[in-house]
C-alpha positions as a Markdown table, in Angstrom:
| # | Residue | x | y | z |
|---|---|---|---|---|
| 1 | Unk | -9.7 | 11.3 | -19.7 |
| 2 | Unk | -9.5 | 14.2 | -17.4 |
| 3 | Unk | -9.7 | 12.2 | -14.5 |
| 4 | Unk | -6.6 | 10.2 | -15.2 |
| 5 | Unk | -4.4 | 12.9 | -16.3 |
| 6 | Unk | -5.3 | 14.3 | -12.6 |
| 7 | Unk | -4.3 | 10.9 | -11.2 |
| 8 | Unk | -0.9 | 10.9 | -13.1 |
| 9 | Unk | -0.5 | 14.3 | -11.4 |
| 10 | Unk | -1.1 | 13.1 | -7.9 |
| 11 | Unk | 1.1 | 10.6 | -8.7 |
| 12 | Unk | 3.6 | 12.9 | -9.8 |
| 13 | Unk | 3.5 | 14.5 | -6.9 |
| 14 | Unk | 3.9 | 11.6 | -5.1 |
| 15 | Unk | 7.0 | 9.8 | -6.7 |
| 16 | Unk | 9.3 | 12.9 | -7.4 |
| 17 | Unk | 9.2 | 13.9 | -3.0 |
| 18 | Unk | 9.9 | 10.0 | -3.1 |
| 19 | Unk | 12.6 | 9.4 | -5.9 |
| 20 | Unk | 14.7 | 12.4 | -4.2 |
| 21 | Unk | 14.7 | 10.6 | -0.9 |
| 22 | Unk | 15.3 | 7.3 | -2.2 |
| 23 | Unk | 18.4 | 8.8 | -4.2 |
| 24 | Unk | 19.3 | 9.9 | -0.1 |
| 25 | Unk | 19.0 | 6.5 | 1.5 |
| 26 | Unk | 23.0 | 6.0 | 0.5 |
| 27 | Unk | 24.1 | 7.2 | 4.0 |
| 28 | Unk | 21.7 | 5.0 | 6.1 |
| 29 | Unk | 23.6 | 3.4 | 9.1 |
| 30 | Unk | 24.1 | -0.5 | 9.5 |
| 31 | Unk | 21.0 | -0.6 | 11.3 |
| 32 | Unk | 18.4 | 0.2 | 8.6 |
| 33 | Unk | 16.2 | -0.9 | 6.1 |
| 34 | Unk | 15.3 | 0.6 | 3.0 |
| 35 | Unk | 13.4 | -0.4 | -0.6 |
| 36 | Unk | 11.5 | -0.2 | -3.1 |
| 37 | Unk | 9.1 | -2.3 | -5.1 |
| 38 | Unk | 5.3 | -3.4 | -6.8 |
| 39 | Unk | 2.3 | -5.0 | -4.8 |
| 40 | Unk | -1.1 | -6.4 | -6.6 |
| 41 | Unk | -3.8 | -8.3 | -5.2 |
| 42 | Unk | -7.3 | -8.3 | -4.5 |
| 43 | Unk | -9.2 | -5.9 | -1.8 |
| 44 | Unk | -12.4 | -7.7 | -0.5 |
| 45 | Unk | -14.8 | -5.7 | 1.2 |
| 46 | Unk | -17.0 | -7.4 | 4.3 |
| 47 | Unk | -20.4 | -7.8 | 3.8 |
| 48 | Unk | -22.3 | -4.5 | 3.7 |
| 49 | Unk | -19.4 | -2.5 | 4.4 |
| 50 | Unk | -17.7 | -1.6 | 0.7 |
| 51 | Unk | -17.4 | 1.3 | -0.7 |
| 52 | Unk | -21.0 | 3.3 | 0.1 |
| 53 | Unk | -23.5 | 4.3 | -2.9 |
| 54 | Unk | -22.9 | 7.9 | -4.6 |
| 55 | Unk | -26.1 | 8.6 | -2.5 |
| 56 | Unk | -25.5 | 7.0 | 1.0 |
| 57 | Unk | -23.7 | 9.4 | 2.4 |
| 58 | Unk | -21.2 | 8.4 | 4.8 |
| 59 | Unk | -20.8 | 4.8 | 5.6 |
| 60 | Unk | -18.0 | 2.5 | 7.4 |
| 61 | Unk | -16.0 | 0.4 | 5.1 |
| 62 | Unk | -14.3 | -3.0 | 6.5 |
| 63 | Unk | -11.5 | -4.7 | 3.8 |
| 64 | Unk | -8.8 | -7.1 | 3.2 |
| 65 | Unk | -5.8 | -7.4 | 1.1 |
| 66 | Unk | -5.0 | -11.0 | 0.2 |
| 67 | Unk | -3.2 | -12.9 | -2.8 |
| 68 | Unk | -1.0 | -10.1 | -2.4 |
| 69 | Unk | 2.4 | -10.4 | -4.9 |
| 70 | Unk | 5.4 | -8.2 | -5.2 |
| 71 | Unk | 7.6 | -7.2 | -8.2 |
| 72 | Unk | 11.2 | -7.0 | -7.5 |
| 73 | Unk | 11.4 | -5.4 | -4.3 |
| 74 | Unk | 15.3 | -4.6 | -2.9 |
| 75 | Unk | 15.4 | -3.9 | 0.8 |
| 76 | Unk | 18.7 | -3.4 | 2.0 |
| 77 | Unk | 20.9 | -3.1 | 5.3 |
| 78 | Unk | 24.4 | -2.3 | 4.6 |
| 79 | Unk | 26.1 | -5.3 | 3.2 |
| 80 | Unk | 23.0 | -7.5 | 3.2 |
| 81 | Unk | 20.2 | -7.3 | 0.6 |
| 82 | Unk | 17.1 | -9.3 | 0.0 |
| 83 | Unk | 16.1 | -8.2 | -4.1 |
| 84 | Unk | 12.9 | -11.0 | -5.0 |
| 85 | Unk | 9.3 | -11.7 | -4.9 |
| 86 | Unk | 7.2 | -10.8 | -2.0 |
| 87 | Unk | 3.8 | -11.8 | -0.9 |
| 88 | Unk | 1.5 | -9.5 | 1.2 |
| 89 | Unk | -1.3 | -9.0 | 3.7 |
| 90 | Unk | -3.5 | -6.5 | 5.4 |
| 91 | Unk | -6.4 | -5.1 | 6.0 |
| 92 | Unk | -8.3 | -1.7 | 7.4 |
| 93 | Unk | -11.4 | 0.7 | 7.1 |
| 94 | Unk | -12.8 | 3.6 | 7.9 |
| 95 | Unk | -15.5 | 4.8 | 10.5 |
| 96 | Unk | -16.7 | 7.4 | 7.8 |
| 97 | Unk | -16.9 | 6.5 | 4.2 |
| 98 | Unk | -18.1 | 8.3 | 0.6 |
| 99 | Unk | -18.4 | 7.0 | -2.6 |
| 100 | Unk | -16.0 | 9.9 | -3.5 |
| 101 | Unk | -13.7 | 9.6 | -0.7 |
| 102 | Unk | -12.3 | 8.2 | 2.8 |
| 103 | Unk | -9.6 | 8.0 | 4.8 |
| 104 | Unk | -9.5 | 5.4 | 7.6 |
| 105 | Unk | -6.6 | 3.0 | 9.0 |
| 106 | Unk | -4.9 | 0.2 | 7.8 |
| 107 | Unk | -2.0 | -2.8 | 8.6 |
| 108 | Unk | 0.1 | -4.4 | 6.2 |
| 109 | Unk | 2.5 | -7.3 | 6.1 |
| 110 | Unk | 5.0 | -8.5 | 3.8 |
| 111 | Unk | 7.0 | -11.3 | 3.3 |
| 112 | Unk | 10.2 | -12.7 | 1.2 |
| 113 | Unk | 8.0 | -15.9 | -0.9 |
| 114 | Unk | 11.4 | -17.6 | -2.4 |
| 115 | Unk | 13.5 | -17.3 | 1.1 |
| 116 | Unk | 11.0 | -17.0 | 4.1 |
| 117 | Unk | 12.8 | -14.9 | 6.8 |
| 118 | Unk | 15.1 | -12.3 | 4.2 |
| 119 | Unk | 12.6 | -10.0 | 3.8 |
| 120 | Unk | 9.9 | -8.9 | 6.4 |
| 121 | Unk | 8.0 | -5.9 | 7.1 |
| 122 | Unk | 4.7 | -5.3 | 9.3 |
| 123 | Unk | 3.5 | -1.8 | 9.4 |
| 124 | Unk | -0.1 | 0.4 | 10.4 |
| 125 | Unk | -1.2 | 3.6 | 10.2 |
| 126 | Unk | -3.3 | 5.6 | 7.7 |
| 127 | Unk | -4.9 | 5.6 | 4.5 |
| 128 | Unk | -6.6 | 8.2 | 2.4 |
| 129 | Unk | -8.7 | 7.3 | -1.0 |
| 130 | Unk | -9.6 | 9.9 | -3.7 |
| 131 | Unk | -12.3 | 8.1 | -6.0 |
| 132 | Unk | -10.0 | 5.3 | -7.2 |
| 133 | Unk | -6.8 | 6.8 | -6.2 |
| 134 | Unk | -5.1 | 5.2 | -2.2 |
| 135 | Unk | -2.2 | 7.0 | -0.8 |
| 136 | Unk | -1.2 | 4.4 | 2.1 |
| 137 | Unk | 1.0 | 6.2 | 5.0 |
| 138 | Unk | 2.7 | 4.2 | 7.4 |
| 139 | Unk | 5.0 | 3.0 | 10.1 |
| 140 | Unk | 6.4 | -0.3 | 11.4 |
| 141 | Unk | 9.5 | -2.4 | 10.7 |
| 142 | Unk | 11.2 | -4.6 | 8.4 |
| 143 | Unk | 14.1 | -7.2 | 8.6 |
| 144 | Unk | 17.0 | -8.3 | 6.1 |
| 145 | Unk | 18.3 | -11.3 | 6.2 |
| 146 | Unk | 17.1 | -12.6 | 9.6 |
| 147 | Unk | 18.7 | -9.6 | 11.4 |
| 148 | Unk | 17.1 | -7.1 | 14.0 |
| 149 | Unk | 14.3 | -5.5 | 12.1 |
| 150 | Unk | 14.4 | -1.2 | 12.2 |
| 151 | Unk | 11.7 | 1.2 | 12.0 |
| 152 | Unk | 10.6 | 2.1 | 8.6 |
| 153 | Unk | 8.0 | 4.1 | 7.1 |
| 154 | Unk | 6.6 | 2.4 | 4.2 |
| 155 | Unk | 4.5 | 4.6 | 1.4 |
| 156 | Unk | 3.0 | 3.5 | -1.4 |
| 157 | Unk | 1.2 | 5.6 | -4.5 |
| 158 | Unk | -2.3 | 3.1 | -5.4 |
| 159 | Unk | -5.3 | 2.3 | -7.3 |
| 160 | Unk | -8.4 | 0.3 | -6.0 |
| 161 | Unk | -10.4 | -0.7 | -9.1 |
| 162 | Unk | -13.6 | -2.3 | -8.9 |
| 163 | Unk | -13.7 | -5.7 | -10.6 |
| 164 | Unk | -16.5 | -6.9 | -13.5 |
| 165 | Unk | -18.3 | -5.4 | -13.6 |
| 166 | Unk | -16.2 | -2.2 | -13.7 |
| 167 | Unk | -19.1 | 0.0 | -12.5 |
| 168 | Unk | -21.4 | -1.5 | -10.3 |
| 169 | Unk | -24.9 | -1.6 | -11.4 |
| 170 | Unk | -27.2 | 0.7 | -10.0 |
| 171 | Unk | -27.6 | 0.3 | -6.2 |
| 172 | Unk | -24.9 | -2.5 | -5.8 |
| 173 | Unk | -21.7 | -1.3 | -3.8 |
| 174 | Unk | -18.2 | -2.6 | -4.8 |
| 175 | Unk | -17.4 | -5.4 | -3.0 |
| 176 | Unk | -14.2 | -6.4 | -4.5 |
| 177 | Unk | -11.5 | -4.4 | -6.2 |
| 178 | Unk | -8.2 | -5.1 | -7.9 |
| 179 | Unk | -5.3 | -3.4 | -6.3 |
| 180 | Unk | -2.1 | -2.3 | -8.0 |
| 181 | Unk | 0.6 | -0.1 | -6.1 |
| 182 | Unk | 3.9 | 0.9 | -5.8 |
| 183 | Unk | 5.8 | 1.5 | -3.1 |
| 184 | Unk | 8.9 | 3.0 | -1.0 |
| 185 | Unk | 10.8 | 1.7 | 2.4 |
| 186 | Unk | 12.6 | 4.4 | 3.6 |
| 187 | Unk | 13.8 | 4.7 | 7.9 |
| 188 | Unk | 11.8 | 6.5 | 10.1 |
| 189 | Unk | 15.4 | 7.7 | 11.4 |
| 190 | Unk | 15.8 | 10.1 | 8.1 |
């Protein structure tokens, strides 16, 4: 129980900085992109590279981010808007990884699933994890509506949990986690 109460106050900490610059985004010229919205999928880790053993000590991790889906996400460029279901990609790692912790890069790519070309980001940059607990960091673009993508910095607040069984046995790294986030599109103009 304590642990969870300390994630609901990281993520406090995350989404107040983040709903106060959201309630900004208002005055954004014609020539950006902002949003909001819900990503879940799987995280598969490469063969001998998932998360490391409480007792291995630091390790590389190697993962991808497929069957990624989207809540209602709404990305919009003044006068245009693309509000729907999105589908995501990505990947990343890190060169130095504890069972407790890493921090490592990453690339993600999203993608409107009703109307292809409404809604497209690609972004890369950094990650950090805390047991559990991602905090994704980074910076690319994203287009509405076919136009001219604009830079964006896209954050999101997330959990990696290891799938069944929910703790690995004993000397068995996780391989595979289920991942559940949520997330902000904001310019990298502001």
């Amino acid at each position: 129980m304590r642990l969870r109460g300390a994630r609901r106050g990281i993520g406090a900490l995350i989404a107040v900085p983040l709903v106060a610059l959201a309630s900004g985004l208002t005055t954004a010229s014609a020539d950006q992109n902002a949003g909001t919205g819900t990503l879940t999928g799987t995280v598969v880790f490469a063969a001998g590279q998932g998360v490391p053993l409480p007792t291995a000590g630091c390790n590389p991790t190697s993962w991808s981010f497929g069957n990624g889906t989207g809540g209602a996400i709404a990305a919009k460029l003044p006068g245009q808007e693309y509000s729907g279901p999105i589908t995501a990609t990505g990947g990343g790692g890190s060169s130095c990884a504890f069972a407790t912790n890493e921090s490592g890069t990453l690339s993600v790519n999203a993608n409107s699933e009703i109307a292809p070309g409404q809604f497209a980001c690609s972004a890369g940059g950094q990650y950090l994890r805390l047991a559990t607990h991602v905090l994704v960091i980074v910076t690319g673009s994203c287009s509405v509506a076919n136009n001219p993508a604009s830079g964006v910095w896209f954050v999101a607040n997330a959990e990696f949990v290891p799938v069944v069984p929910q703790t690995p046995p004993q000397g068995v790294q996780v391989g595979t986690a289920a991942f559940t986030a949520s997330f902000v599109i904001y310019p990298t103009s502001l």
